[in-house]
C-alpha positions in Angstrom: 128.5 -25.4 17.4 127.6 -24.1 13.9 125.3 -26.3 12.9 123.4 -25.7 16.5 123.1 -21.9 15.9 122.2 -22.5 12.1 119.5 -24.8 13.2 118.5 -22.4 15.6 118.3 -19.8 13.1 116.3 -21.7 10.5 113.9 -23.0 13.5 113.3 -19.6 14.3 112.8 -18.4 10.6 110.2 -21.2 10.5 108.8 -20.0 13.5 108.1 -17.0 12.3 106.5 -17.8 9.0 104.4 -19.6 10.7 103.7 -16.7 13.2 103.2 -14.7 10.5 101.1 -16.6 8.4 98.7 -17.1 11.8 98.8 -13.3 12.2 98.4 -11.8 8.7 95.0 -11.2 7.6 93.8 -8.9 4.1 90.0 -7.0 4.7 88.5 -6.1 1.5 87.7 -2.7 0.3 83.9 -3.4 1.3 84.5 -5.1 4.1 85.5 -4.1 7.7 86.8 -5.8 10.3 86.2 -6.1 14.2 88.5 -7.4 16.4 88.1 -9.5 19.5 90.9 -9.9 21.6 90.0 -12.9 24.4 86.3 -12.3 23.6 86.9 -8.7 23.8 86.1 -5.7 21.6 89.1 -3.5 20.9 88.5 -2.1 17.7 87.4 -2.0 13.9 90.2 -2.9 11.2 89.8 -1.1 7.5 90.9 -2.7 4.7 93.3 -3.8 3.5 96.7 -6.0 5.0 96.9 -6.4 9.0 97.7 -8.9 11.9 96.3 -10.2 14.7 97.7 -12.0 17.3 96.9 -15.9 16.5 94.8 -17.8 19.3 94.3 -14.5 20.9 92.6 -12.5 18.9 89.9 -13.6 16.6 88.3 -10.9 13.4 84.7 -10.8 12.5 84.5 -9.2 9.1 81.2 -7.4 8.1 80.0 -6.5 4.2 79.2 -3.3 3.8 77.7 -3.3 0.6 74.1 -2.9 0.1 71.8 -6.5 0.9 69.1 -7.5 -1.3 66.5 -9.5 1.1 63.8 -10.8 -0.8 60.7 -11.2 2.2 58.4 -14.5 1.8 55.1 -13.6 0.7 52.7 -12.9 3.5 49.1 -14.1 3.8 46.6 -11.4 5.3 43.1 -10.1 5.8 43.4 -6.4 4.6 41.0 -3.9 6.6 38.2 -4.3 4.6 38.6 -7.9 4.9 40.0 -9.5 1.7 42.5 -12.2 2.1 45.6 -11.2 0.2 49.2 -12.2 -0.6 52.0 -9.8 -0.4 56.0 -10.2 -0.8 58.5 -7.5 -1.3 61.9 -6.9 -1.1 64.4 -5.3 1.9 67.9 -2.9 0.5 69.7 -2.3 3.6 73.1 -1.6 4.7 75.3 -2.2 7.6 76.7 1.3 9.1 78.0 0.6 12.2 79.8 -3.0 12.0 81.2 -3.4 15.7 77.0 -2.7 16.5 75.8 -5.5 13.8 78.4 -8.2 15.6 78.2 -7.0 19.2 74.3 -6.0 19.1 72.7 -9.1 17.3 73.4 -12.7 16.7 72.7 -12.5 12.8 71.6 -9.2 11.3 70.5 -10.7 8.4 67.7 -13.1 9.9 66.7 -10.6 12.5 66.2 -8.2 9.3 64.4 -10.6 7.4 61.9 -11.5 10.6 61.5 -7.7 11.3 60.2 -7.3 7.0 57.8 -10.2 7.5 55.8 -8.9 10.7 56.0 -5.4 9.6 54.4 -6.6 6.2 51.6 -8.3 7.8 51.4 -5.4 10.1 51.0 -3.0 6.9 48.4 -6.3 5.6 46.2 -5.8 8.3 46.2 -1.6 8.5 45.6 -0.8 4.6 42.9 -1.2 2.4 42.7 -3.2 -0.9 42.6 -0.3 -3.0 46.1 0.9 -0.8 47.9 -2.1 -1.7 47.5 -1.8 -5.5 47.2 1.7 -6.3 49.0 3.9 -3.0 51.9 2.1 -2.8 54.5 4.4 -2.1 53.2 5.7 1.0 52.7 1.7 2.0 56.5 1.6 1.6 57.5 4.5 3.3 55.2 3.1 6.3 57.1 -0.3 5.5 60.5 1.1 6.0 59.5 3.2 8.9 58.8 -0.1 10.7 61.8 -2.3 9.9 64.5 1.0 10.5 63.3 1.9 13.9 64.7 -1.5 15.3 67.0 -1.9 13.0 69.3 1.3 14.2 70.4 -0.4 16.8 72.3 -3.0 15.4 74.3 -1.1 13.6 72.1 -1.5 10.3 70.2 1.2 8.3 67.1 -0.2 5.4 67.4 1.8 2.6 64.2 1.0 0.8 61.6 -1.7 1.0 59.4 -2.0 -2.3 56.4 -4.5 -2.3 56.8 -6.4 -5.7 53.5 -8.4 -5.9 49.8 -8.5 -4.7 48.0 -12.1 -5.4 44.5 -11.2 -4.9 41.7 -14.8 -5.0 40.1 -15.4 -7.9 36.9 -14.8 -7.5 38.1 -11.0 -6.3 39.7 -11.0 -9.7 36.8 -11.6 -11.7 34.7 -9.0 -9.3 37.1 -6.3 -10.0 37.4 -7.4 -13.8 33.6 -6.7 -13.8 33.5 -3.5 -12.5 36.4 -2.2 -14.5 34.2 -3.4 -17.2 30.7 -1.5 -15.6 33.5 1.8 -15.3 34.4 1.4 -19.0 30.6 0.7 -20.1 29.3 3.8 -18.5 32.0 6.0 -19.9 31.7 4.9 -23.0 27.9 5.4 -22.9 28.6 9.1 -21.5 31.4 10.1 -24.4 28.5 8.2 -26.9 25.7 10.3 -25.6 27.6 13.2 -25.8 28.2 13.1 -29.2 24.8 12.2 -30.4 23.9 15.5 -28.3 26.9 17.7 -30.4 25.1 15.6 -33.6 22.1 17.0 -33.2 23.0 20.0 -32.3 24.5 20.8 -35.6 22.3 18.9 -37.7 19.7 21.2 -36.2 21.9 24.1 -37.8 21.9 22.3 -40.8 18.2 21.8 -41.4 17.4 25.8 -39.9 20.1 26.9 -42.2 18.5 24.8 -45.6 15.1 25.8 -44.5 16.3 29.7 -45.0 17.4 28.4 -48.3 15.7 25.6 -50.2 18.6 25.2 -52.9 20.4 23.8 -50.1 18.3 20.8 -50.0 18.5 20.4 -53.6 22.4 20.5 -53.9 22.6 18.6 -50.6 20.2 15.8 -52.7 22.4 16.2 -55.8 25.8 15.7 -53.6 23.9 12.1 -52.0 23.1 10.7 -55.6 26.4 11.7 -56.7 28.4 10.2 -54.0 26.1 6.9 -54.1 26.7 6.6 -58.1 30.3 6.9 -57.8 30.1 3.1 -56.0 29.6 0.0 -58.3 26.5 -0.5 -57.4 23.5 -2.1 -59.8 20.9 0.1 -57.2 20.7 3.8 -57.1 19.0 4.8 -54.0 17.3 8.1 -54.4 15.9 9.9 -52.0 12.8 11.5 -52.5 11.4 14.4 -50.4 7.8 14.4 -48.4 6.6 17.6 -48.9 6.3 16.4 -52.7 4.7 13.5 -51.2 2.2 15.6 -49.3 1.7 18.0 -51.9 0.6 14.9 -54.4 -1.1 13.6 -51.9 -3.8 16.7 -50.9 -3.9 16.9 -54.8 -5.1 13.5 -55.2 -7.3 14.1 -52.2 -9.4 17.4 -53.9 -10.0 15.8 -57.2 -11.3 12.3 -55.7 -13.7 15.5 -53.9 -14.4 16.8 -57.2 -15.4 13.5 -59.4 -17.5 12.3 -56.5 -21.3 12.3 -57.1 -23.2 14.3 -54.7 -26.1 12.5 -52.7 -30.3 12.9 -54.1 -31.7 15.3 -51.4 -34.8 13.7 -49.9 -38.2 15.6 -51.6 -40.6 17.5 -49.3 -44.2 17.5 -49.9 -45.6 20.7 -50.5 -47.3 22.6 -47.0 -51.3 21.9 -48.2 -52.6 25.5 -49.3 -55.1 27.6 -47.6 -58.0 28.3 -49.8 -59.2 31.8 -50.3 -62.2 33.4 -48.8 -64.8 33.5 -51.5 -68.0 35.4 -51.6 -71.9 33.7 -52.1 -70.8 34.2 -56.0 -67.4 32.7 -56.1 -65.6 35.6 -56.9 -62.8 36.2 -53.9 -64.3 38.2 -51.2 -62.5 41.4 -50.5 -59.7 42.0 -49.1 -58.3 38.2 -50.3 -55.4 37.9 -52.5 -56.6 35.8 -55.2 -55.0 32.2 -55.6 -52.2 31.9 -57.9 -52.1 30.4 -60.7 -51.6 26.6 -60.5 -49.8 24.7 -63.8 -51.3 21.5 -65.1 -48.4 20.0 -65.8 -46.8 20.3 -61.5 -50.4 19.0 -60.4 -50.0 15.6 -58.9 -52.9 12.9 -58.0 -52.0 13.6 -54.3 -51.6 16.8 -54.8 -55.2 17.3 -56.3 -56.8 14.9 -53.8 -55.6 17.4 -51.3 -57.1 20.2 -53.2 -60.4 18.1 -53.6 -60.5 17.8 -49.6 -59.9 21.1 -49.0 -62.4 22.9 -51.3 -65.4 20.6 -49.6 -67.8 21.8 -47.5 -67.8 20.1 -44.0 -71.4 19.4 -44.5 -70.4 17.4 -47.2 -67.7 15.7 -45.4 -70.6 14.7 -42.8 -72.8 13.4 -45.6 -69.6 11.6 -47.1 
């Protein structure tokens, strides 16, 4: 009879660790979890050690830590029609975990699908220029898209941040051009304006020697000086063109000078107009007698001319 109730005793013990070991469950500190008793929900367990009742109830437990979804890269005409490839990456969180088992088969795949059409969504509705330099407000948009669904299962995204834009290569090179062009032309601006603030002073420079000539002079002496002090076998020295100009209009007036001048073309002599004489010879009055003519200026033509004139034209008949 004792050995019936002992066995007894230890059956039931056995029994009972068994029960036990069916019933006891431990829920991390992260974790929660829900509780459904004949496919039922009745509740939400927190951590740490607690039973259930074995083949009746059966515990779902949830993370609630924060998920790191990586999203595929998605292939997409942006709106001004340039075929990119975007990924990015989905932090979310499970808030409500009776929701995320009740609400949705798997949170994390319907998560992951809801990233990938909202990203090709955002593809198609942004520019190029968006999806590499405005970012953030891409992300906000992003975010806004995958938490409206998302609420209702018990999930909340806590940021979505697009890691990488591959753009084609030959949209690489085009943009590597221009960049170029943009850094060409400002380069040419900052150039221009210097040579502009150059010649500005050096304007200053030459108005200021020109009120004082020793300026040039020491400014000449300070050039030599600073191209001597080099080891060079060739001294450059500069030499200045008004002295240049100044040799040269000198040079100029005394090649005037030495020059021979031209023989001026001799004029004969208007013929003369003989005198009035009387019956006598003698110069009838009123006639200012002839002057004086020197042997040594009378010339063969010259007194063939006076021969002519001094005939008679009765003569010059007969003749």
């Amino acid at each position: 009879m004792l050995q019936d109730v002992l066995t007894a005793v230890i059956a039931a013990g056995c029994a009972g660790l068994v029960y036990l070991a069916a019933a006891a469950r431990v829920i991390k500190q992260y974790e929660r979890g829900v509780i459904l008793r004949l496919g039922r929900y009745i509740g939400v367990r927190p951590p740490g050690f607690t039973t259930i009742v074995p083949f009746v109830d059966r515990m779902h437990k949830v993370n609630m830590q924060i998920v790191t979804l990586p999203v595929p890269a998605q292939e997409g005409i942006t709106k001004d029609n340039v075929t990119v490839r975007v990924d990015a990456v989905v932090y979310f969180k499970v808030v409500d975990p009776a929701s995320a088992v009740i609400q949705v088969e798997d949170y994390r795949f319907a998560v992951s699908q809801m990233a990938q059409t909202s990203l090709r969504s955002i593809i198609g509705k942004s520019d190029l220029d968006d999806l590499l330099s405005n970012r953030e407000k891409l992300n906000q948009g992003l975010e806004l898209m995958i938490d409206s669904p998302a609420v209702g299962w018990g999930v909340h995204v806590d940021r979505v941040e697009i890691k990488d834009v591959s753009l084609p290569d030959t949209m690489k090179r085009s943009m590597a051009r221009q960049a170029e062009a943009d850094r060409e032309r400002r380069a040419r601006i900052i150039n221009a304006d210097a040579e502009l603030q150059a010649s500005r002073k050096l304007a200053e420079a030459a108005q200021q020697m020109a009120d004082t000539p020793a300026a040039l002079q020491l400014r000449l002496l300070q050039t030599v000086t600073a191209v001597a002090t080099e080891k060079n076998s060739t001294l450059v020295l500069p030499f200045p063109v008004e002295l240049l100009r100044y040799l040269d209009t000198a040079q100029r007036s005394a090649e005037e000078r030495g020059r021979p001048e031209p023989p001026r073309r001799l004029e004969e002599p208007a013929p003369a107009t003989p005198p009035s004489t009387a019956a006598d010879g003698a110069p009838a009055d009123g006639a200012d007698p002839a002057p004086p003519c020197d042997p040594a200026s009378v010339t063969p033509v010259r007194a063939a001319a006076d021969a002519v004139s001094h005939t008679s034209p009765a003569d010059r008949q007969r003749t």
